[in-house]
C-alpha positions as CSV (number, residue, x, y, z in Angstrom):
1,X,14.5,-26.8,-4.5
2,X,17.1,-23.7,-4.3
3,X,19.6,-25.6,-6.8
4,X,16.2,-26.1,-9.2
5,X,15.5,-22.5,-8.6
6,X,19.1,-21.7,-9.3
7,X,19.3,-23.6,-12.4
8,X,16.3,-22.4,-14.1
9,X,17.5,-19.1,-13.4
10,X,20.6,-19.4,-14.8
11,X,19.1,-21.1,-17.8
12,X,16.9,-17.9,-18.3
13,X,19.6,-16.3,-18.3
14,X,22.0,-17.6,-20.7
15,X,19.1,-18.2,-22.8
16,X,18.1,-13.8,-22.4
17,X,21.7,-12.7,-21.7
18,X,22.1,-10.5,-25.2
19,X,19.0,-8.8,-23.7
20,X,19.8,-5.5,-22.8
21,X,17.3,-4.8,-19.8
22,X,16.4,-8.0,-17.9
23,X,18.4,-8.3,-14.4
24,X,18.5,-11.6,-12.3
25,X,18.3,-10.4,-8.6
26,X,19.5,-12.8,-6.1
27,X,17.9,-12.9,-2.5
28,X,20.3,-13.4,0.2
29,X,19.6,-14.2,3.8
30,X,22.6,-12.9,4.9
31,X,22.0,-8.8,4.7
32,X,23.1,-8.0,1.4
33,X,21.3,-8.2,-2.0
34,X,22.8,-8.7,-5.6
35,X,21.5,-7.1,-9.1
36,X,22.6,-7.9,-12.5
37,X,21.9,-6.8,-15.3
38,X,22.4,-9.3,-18.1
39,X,23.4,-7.2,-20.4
40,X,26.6,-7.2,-18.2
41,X,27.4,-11.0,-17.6
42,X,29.6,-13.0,-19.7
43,X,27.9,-16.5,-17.8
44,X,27.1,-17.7,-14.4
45,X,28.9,-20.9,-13.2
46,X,28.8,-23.2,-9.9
47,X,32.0,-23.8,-7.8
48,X,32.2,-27.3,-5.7
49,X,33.7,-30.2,-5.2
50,X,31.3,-34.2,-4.8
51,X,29.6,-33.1,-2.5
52,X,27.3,-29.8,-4.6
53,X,27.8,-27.1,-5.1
54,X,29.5,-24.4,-2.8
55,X,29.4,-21.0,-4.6
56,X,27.9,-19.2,-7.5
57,X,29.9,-17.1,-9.9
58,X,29.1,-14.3,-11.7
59,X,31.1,-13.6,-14.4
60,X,30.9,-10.2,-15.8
61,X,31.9,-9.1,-19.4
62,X,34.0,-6.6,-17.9
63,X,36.4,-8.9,-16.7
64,X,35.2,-8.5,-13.0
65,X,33.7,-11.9,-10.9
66,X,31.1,-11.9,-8.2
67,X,31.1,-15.0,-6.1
68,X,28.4,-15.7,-4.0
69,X,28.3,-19.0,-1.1
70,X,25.5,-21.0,-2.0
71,X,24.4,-21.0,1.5
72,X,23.2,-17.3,1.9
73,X,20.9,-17.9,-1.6
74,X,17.1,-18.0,-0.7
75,X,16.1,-17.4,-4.5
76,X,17.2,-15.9,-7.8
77,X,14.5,-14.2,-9.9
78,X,14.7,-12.3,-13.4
79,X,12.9,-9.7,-14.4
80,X,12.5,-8.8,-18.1
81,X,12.7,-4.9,-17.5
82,X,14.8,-3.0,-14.3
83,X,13.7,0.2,-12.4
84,X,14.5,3.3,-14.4
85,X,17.9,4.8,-12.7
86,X,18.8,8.3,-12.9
87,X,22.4,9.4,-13.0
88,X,23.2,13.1,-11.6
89,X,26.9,14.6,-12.1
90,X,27.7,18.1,-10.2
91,X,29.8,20.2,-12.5
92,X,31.3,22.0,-10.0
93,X,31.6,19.3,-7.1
94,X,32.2,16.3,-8.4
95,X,33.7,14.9,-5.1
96,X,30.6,15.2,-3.6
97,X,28.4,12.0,-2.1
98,X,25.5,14.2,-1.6
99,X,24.1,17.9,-1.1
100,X,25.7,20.0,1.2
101,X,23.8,21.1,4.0
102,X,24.9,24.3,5.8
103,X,23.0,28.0,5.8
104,X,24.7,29.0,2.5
105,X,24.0,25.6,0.6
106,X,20.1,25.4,1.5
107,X,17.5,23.3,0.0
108,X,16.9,26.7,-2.7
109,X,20.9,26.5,-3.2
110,X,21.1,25.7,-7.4
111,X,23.7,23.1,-8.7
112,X,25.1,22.9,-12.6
113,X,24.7,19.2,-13.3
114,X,24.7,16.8,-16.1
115,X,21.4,14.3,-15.9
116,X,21.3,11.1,-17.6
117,X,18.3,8.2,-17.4
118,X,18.7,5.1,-18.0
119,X,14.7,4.1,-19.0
120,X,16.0,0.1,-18.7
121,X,13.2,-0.9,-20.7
122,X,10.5,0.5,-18.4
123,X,10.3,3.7,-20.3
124,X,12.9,5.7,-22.3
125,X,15.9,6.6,-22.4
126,X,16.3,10.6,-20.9
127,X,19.6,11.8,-23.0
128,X,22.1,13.5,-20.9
129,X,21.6,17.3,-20.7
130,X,22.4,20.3,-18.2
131,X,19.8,20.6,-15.6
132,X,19.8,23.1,-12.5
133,X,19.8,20.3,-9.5
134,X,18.9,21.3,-6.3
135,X,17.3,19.7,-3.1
136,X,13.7,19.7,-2.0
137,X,11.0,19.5,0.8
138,X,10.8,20.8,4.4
139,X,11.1,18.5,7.0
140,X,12.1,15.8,4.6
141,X,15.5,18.1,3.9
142,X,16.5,17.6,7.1
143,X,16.6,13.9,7.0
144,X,19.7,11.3,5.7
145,X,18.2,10.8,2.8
146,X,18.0,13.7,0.8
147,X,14.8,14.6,-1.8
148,X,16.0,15.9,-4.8
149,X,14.7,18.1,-7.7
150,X,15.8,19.1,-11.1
151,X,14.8,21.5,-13.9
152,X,15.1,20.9,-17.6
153,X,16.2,23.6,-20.1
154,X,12.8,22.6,-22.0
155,X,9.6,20.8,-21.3
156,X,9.9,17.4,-21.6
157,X,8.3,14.0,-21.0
158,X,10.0,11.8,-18.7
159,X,8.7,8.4,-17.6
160,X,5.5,8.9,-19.7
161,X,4.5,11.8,-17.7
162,X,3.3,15.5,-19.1
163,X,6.1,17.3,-20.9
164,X,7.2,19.7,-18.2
165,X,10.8,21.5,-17.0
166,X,10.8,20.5,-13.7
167,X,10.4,16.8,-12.2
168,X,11.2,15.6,-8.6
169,X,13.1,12.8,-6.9
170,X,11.2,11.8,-3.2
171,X,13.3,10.0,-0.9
172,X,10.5,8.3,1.2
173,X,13.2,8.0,4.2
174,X,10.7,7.4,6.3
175,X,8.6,5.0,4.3
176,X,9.1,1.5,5.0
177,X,8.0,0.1,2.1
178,X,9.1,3.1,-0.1
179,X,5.0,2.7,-1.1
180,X,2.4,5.3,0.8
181,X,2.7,7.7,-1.3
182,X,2.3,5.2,-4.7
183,X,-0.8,4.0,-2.8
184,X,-2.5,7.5,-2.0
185,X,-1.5,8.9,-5.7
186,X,-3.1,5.7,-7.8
187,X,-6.1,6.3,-5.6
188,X,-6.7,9.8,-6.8
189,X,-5.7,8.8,-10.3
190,X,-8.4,5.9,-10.4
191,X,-10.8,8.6,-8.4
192,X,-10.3,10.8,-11.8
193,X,-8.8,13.8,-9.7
194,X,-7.5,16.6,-11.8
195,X,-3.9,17.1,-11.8
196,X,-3.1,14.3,-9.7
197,X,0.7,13.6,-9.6
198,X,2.6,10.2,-11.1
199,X,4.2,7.5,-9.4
200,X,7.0,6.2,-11.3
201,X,9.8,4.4,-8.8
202,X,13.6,4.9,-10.0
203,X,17.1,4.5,-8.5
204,X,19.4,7.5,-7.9
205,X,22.7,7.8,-8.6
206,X,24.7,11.2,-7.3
207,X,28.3,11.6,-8.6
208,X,28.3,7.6,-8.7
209,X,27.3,7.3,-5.3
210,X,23.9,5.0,-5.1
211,X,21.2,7.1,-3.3
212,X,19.0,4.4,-3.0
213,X,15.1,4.1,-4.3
214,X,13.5,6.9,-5.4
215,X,9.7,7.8,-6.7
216,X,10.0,10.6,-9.5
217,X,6.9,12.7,-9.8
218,X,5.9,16.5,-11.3
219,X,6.8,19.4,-9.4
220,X,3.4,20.7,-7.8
221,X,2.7,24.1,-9.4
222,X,0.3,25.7,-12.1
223,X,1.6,24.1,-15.4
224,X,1.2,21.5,-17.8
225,X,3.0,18.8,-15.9
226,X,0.6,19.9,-12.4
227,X,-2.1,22.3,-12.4
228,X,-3.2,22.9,-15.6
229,X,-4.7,26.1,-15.3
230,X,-4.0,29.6,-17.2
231,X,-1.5,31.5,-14.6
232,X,-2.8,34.8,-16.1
233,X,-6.1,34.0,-14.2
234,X,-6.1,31.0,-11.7
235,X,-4.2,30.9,-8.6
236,X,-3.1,27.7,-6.4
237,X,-3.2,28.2,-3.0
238,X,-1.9,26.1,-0.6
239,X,-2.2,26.4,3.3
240,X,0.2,24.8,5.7
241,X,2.1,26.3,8.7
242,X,5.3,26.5,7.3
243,X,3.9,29.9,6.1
244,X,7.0,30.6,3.8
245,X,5.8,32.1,0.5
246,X,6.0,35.4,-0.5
247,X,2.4,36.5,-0.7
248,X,0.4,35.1,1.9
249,X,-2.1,36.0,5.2
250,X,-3.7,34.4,8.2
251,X,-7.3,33.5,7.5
252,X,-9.2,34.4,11.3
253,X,-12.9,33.5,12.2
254,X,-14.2,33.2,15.4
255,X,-16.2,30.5,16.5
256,X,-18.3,30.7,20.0
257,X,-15.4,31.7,22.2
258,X,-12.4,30.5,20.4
259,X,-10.4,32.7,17.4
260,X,-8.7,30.2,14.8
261,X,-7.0,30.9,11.5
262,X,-5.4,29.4,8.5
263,X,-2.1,30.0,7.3
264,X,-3.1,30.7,3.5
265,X,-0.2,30.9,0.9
266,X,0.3,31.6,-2.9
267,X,1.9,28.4,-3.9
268,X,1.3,29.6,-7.9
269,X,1.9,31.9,-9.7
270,X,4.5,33.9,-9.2
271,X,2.3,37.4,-9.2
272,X,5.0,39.5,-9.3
273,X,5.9,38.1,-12.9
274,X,2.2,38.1,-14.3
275,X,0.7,41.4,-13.1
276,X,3.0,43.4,-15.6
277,X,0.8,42.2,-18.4
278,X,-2.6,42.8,-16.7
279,X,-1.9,46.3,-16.0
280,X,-1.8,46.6,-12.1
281,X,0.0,46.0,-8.9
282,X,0.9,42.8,-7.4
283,X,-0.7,44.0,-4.2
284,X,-4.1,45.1,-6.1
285,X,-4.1,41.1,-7.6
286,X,-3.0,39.8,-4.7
287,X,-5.8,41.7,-2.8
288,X,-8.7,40.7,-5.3
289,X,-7.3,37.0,-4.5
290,X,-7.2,37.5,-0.9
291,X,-10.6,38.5,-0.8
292,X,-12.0,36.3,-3.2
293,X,-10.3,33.2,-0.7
294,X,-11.9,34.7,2.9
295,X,-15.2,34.8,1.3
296,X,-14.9,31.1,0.7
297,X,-13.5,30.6,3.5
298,X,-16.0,32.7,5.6
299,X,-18.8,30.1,3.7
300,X,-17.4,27.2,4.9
301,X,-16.7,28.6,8.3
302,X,-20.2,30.4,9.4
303,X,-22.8,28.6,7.4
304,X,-25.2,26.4,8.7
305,X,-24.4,22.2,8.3
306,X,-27.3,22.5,6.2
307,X,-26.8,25.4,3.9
308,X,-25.1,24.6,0.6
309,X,-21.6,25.0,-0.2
310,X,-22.0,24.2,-3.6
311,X,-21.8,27.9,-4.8
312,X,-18.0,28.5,-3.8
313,X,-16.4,25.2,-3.2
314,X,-16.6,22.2,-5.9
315,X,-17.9,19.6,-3.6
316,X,-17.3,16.3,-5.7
317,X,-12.7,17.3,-5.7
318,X,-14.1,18.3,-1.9
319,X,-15.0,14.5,-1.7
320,X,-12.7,12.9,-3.9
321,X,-9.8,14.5,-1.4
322,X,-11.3,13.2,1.6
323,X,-11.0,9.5,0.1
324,X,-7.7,9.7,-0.1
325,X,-6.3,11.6,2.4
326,X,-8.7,10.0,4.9
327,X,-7.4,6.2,3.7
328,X,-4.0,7.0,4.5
329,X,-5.0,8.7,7.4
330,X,-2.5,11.8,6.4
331,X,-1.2,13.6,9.7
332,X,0.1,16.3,7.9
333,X,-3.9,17.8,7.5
334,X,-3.3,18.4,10.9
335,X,-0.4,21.1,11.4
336,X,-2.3,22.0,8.3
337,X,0.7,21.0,5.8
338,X,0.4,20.6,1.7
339,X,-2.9,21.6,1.4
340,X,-3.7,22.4,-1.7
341,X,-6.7,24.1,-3.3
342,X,-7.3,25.9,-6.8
343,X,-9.2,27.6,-8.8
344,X,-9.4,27.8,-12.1
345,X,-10.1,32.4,-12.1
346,X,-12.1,34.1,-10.0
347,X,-15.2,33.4,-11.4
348,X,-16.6,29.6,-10.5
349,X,-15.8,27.6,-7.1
350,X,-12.5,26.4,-5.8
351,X,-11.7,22.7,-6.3
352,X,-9.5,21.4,-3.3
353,X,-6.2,19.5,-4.6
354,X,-4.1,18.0,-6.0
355,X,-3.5,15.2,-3.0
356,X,0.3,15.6,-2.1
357,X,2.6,14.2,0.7
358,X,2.1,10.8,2.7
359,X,4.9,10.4,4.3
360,X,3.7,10.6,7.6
361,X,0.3,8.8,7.0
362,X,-1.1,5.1,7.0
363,X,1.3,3.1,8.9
364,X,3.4,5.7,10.3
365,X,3.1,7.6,13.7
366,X,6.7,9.5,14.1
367,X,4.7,11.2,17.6
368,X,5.2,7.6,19.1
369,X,7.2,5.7,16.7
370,X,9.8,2.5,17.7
371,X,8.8,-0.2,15.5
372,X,5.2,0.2,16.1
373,X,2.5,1.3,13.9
374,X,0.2,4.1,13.9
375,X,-3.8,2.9,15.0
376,X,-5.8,2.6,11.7
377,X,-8.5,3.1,13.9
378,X,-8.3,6.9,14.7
379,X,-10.1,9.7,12.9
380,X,-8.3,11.2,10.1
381,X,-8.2,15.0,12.5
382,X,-8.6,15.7,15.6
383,X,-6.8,18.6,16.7
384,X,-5.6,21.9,15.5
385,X,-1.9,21.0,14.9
386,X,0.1,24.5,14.2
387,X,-3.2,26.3,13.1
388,X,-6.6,26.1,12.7
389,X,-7.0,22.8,10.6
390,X,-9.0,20.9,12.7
391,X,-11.6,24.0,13.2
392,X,-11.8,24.7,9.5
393,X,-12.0,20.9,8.4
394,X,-15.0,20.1,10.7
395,X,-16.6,22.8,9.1
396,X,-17.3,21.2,6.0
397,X,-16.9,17.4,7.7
398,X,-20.7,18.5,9.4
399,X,-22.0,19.7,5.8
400,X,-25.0,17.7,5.0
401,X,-24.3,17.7,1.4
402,X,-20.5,16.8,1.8
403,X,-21.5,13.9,4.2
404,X,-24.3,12.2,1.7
405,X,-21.8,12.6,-1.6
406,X,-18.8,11.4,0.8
407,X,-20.5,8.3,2.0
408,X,-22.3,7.3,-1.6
409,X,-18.8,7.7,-3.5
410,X,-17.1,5.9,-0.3
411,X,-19.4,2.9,-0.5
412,X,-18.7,3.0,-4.4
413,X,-14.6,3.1,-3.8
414,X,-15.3,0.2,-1.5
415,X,-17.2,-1.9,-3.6
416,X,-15.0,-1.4,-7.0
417,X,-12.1,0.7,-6.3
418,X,-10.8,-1.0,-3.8
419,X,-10.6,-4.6,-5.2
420,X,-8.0,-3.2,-8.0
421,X,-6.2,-1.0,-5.6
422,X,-5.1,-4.0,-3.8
423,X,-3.9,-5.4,-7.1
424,X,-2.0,-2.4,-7.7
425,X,-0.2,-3.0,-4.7
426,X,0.7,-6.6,-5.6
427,X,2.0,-5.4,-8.6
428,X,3.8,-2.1,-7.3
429,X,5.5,-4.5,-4.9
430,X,6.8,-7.0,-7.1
431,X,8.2,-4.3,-9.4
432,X,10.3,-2.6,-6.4
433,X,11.1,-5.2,-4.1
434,X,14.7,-5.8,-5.5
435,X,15.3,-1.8,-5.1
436,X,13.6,-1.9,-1.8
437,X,16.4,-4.5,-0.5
438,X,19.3,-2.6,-1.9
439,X,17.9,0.7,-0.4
440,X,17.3,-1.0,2.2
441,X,21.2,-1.8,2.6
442,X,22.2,1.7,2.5
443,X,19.8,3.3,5.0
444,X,19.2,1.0,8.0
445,X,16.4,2.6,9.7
446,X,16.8,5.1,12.4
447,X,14.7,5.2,16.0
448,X,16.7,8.4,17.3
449,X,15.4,11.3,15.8
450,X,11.5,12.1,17.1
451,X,10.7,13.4,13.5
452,X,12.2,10.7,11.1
453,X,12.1,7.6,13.0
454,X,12.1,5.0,10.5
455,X,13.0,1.1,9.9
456,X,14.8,-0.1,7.0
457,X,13.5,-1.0,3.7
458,X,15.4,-4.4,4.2
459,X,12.1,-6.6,5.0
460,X,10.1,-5.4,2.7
461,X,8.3,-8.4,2.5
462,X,7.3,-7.6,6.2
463,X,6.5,-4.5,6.1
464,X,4.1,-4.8,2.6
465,X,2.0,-7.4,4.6
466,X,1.4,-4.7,7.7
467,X,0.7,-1.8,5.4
468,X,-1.8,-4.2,3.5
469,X,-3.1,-5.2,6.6
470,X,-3.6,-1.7,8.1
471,X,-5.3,-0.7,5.0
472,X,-7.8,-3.1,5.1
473,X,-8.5,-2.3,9.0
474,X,-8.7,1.4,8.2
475,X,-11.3,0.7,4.9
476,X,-13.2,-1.5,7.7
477,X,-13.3,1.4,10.4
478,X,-14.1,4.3,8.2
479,X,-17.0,2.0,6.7
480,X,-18.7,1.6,9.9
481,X,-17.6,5.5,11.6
482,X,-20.3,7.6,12.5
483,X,-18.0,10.2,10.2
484,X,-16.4,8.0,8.2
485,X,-13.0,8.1,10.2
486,X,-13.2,12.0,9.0
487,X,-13.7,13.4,12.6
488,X,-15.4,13.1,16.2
């Protein structure tokens, strides 16, 4: 069998090898992976003596030979297109293997780079061009594998996505299947969320140093390529404990004997850059807004489970959150982290989203982490985390309304999203799972730190049958919770 599999691959090949984007990827059971691209082989011969064949060789047009023992082959596969790899140069350092990390060179410090994409049949080419390159995230900085983001001199589409400046690069460290946040993101896509980000999986290249696998997205923010909203007149808040914007409060209620509040934050616009033109202070907008937020706030806080909430908050994007963040089961709701919500000017209701950040959701539970999974059978909140998130959530989780719209639209998602999710997922894996070996390769998996234990991307085979799994147990317990795996 593995010398008919090996032969039809290599007839493929020599058949395809003028092709200038199909790869042969050979699957080794020895901890190491190999990717061609065909483009770049001259042939592939076999090395033996009577008795078979002992070795494959790879002989590249360059001049330069692979061999490979025969012994550590499971299966060769081709694939007609490869994953889209983005090539960063740093002017200024181009010794460097990565970002430095130190006080001076934060995530916010800018780089002069050259960017190059090679679209590998997938999508397009991006020419090379100056970008500013810089790094990303917040706990995510901190971990080995750095995220990434870059910023074009012009809008522009990349990967099929809306022309914008600014695009990132996610790591996923501590995703094992370099997947969650695919899975959450093509959920709100086929839930026809507004704004919801892109999933497009690359490989990164720094200075010539392989980063590993990537997923490139938009830049959350009030533009064409997020939020898509006029910045003269809309605002995007988002609340999370970090609490490190420039304009931002503490939302405080009381509730029987217990004070609570929300860490609120201007995520977009920049206010002092737009007030100019509308003829007053950034403290008199940023007042109005301020205002305008604690009285929606104050109605989801103090009115009655069944009162409407219909006037202030639009309670379908309410819904269509919940889906998603309650599938993946996202901890971050809990600290409250990336929690977005917009609105569109101060007249109408605010809209929550865009859905953003599942690393630490669906299978993963850093708090007890060492190979195990997290419980796809615990409610998606349960305490207050950093601030009030908990409080404020089961506010609207009790609203009459929210609960009859969340559990008809559920039942729907059930019955006919969830059938082509899972065949998303089949083909989402079969497109990565050559990156996901080689990224696998370069970061091993880490138990020692308590807030990025991870395990490698190396058996990815593994661990996309126990997130498929836990998926189906959590779309099984939130169909039959009393609060649809929302909240006690």
């Amino acid at each position: 069998m593995k010398k008919f599999i090996l032969f039809t691959a290599a007839a493929v090949m020599a058949g395809s090898a003028l092709a200038q984007n199909e790869q042969i990827h050979i699957f080794r059971n020895d901890k190491n992976f190999s990717s061609v691209k065909a483009s770049e082989i001259e042939n592939i011969t076999y090395k033996g003596g009577a008795t078979g064949f002992s070795k494959m060789q790879i002989n590249r047009a360059d001049g330069s030979v692979t061999n490979i023992d025969m012994s550590v082959i499971d299966s060769c596969h081709m694939t007609v297109t490869g994953l889209p790899e983005v090539h960063v140069s740093l002017v200024d350092y181009p010794n460097l293997t990565d970002l430095m990390k130190d006080s001076y060179h934060t995530k916010e410090f800018i780089y002069k780079a050259i960017v190059r994409m090679d679209g590998n049949g997938m999508y397009d080419d991006l020419p090379e061009q100056e970008v500013e390159f810089r790094g990303r995230g917040n706990s995510t900085w901190n971990m080995p594998k750095t995220p990434y983001r870059f910023k074009m001199a012009k809008k522009t589409s990349v990967c099929g996505m809306e022309k914008a400046k600014t695009f990132a690069l996610i790591a996923n460290y501590i995703d094992c299947t370099l997947m969650r946040n695919a899975v959450a993101l093509w959920t709100a896509n086929y839930l026809e969320m507004p704004y919801s980000n892109h999933c497009v999986p690359v490989k990164v290249y720094l200075n010539g140093h392989y980063k590993g696998g990537y997923m490139m997205t938009e830049k959350i923010g009030i533009g064409g390529g997020s939020v898509d909203i006029d910045e003269n007149s809309g605002m995007l808040f988002e609340i999370d404990s970090n609490y490190d914007e420039d304009f931002k409060y503490k939302y405080t209620w009381q509730s029987g004997y217990s004070s609570y509040h929300l860490p609120v934050m201007v995520k977009d616009p920049d206010i002092t850059e737009i007030v100019a033109s509308l003829g007053i202070t950034a403290d008199e907008y940023w007042s109005k807004w301020r205002n305008d937020f604690t009285k929606f706030a104050d109605a989801v806080t103090s009115r009655k489970s069944t009162e409407s909430l219909s006037d202030v908050l639009d309670l379908e994007s309410a819904v269509n959150y919940f889906i998603v963040n309650g599938l993946a089961n996202n901890h971050e709701l809990e600290h409250p982290k990336s929690f977005y919500i917009h609105k569109e000017s101060l007249e109408g209701v605010y809209k929550l989203g865009p859905v953003w950040d599942f690393d630490w959701s669906f299978t993963y539970d850093g708090d007890s982490y060492n190979g195990e999974q997290a419980s796809p059978t615990k409610v998606l909140v349960s305490k207050n985390g950093d601030a009030g998130g908990y409080a404020f959530l089961k506010c609207l989780f009790a609203n009459e309304e929210f609960r009859a719209m969340f559990k008809a639209k559920w039942d729907l998602f059930v019955k006919e999203g969830y059938p082509m999710l899972k065949e998303y997922m089949e083909d989402y894996a079969d497109l990565i799972e050559p990156s996901a070996k080689e990224n696998g390769l370069l970061w091993t998996g880490d138990t020692s730190v308590s807030w990025s234990k991870t395990i490698s991307t190396w058996e990815f085979r593994k661990n996309f049958s126990t997130l498929k799994k836990w998926i189906d147990d959590r779309v099984n317990y939130m169909s039959n919770h009393r609060n649809y795996g929302l909240y006690e």
